[in-house]
Each structure stands twice: as C-alpha cells, then as structure tokens.
C-alpha positions as CSV (number, residue, x, y, z in Angstrom):
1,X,-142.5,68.5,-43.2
2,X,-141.3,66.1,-40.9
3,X,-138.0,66.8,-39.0
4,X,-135.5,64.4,-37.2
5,X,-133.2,66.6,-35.6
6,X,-130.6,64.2,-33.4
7,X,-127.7,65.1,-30.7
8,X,-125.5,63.4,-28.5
9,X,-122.9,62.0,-30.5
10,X,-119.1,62.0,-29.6
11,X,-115.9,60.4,-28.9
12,X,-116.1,58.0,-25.2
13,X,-113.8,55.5,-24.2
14,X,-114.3,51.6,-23.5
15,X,-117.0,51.1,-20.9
16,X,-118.4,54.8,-21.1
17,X,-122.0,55.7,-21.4
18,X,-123.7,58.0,-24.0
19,X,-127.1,58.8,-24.8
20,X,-128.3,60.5,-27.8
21,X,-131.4,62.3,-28.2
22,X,-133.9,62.9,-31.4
23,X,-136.1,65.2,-31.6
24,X,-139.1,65.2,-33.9
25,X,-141.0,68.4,-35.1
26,X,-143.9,68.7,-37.6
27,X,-147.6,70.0,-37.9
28,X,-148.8,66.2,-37.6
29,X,-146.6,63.7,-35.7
30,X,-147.8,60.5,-35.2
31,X,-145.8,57.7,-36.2
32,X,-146.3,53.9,-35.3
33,X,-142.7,53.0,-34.2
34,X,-139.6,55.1,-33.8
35,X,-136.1,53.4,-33.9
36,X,-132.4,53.7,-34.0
37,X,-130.1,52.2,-36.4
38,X,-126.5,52.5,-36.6
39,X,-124.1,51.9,-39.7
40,X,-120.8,51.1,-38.4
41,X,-117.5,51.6,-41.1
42,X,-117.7,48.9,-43.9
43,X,-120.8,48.1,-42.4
44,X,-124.4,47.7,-43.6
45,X,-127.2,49.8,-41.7
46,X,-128.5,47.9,-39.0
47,X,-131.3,48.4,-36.1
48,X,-130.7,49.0,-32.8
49,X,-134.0,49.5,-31.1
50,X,-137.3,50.2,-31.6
51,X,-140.4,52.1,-29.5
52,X,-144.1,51.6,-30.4
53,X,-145.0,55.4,-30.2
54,X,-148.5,54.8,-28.7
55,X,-148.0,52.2,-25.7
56,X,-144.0,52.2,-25.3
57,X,-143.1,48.7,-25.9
58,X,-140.0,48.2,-27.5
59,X,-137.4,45.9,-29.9
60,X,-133.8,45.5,-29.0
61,X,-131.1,43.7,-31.6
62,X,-130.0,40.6,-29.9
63,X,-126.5,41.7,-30.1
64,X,-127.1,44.5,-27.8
65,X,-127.1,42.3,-25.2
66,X,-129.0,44.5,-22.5
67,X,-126.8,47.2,-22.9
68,X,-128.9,49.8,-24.6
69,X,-132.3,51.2,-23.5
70,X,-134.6,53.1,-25.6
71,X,-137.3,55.6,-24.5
72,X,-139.7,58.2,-25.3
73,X,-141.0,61.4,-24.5
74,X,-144.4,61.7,-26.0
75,X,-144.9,65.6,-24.4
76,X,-141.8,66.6,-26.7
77,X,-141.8,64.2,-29.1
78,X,-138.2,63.0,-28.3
79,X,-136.9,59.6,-28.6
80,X,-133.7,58.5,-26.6
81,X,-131.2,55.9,-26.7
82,X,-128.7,55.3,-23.5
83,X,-125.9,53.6,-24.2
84,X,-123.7,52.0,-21.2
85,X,-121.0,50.0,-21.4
86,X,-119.8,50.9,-24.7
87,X,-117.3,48.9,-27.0
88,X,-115.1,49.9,-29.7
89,X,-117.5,48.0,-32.2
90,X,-120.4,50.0,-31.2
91,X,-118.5,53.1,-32.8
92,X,-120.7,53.7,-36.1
93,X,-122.9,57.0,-37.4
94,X,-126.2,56.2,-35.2
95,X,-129.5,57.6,-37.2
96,X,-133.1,58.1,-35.5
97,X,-136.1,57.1,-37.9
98,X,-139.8,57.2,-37.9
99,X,-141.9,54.6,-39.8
100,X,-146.1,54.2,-40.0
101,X,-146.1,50.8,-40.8
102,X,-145.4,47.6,-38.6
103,X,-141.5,47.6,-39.5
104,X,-138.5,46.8,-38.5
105,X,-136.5,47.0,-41.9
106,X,-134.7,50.3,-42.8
107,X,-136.0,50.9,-45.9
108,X,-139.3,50.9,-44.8
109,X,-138.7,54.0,-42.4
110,X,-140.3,57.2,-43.6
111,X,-138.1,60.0,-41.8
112,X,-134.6,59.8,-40.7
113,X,-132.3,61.9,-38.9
114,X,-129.3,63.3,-40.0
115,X,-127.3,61.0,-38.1
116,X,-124.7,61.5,-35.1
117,X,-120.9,60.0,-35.2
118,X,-120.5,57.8,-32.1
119,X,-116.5,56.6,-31.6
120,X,-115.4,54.5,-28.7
121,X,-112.0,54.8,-28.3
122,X,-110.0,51.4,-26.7
C-alpha cells in the first residue's frame, strides 16, 4: 500500500558528497516522522536522521557531527539526505523509513525502503 522507493546510492571517495532521495507513494500518506538509517558491514542498524513530517523539525545522530542534513518535500512526498564530507565509515546500505508514532527506534518504523549501497572509497 505504502511504497518507499529510494535512489542515490553509489561508490564516492573520501570527502565527497552524495545525497540520496526517497520517494513515498500511497492512496493515504501521512506519517508522523520520516528517517534514515544506515547498517554499516558487521554492523547493527542505526539512525541517521529524522524529519517531523508536519512542521520539519528534525533529529540528527550525534556522530554525524553536522555533516548530514535531512529534508523534505511535502508537494512530492520525498525525503532527502545530503551527505558532505563523507568517510570510509559512513559506507553502509542506507534505508528510508516512515513511522506514525513518536519514534526514533527501528523497529518501531512502519515502511521502509529497499535500501541503497553507499561506499566511500579512501
């Protein structure tokens, strides 16, 4: 019913900048909060960032560190993530997910995307 579709994966080197894209699609779309989590190799699956759907505010992981912004675009129901200054352990599968509840833990996200392979090569 509800459809995650993500893009803008791929391979960048050290200190490059990528931004991936999800797009949401459904006869009713109205989450709470939107996010992006990443699961790095070996890794468990962790958040990135976070977007309140109705006002905009937003949740960054400490570790970030300012590097990452999250955004929306409520007209097409697209969620973005620009990532600048990338390091070789930000290279993980990165998954958009859509939750109705006051969450910031994975298993309490509804839909997910099918997750996009970001590598940062040294």
């Amino acid at each position: 019913q509800v459809q995650l579709v993500e893009s803008g994966g791929g391979l960048v080197q050290t200190g490059g900048s990528l931004r991936l894209s999800c797009a949401a699609s459904g006869r009713t779309f109205s989450p709470y909060r939107m996010a992006w989590f990443r699961q790095a190799p070996g890794k468990e699956r962790d958040i990135v960032a976070a977007i309140t759907w109705s006002d905009g505010s937003t949740y960054y992981s400490d570790s970030l560190k300012g590097r990452f912004t999250i955004a929306r675009d409520n007209a097409r129901n697209t969620i973005y993530l620009q990532m600048n200054s990338l390091k070789p352990e930000d290279t993980a599968v990165y998954y958009c997910a859509a939750t109705n509840r006051v969450t910031l833990v994975a298993a309490r996200y509804d839909y997910w995307g099918q997750g996009t392979q970001v590598t940062v090569s040294s």
